[in-house]
C-alpha positions, 0 to 999 in steps of 0.5 A: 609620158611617151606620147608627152616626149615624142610630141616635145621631140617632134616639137623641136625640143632637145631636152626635158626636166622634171622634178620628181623620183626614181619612177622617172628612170624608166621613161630615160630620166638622168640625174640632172645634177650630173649636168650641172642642172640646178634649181639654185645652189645648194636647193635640197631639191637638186637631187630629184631634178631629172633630165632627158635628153631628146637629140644626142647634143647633150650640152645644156646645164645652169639653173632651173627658172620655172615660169613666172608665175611660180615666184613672187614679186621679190623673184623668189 
């Protein structure tokens, strides 16, 4: 996991998601939901988003869209 985040920040990005537990905390990982940072309104899943921030701009917030390949033809 840290070899994963050095290389995003050494890449130039400012933040990572992930969904999953509380396991993730040790690595930095914040409530994302905090931020505003959803998959959708309501999602039972908002609260296992996590969020770390790699440059201390911690502006960023809105909904979650995973690749394309994740959704179906309806964008679902």
């Amino acid at each position: 996991m840290e070899f994963s985040l050095q290389h995003a920040k050494e890449g130039g990005f400012k933040w990572v998601v992930l969904i999953g537990g509380d396991y993730y905390t040790q690595f930095g990982f914040e409530l994302a939901l905090q931020y505003g940072i959803v998959l959708s309104d309501n999602h039972p899943e908002n609260a296992y988003i996590k969020v770390k921030f790699l440059d201390p701009n911690r502006q960023v917030s809105g909904p979650i869209r995973s690749c394309d390949s994740f959704y179906d033809e309806n964008g679902a």
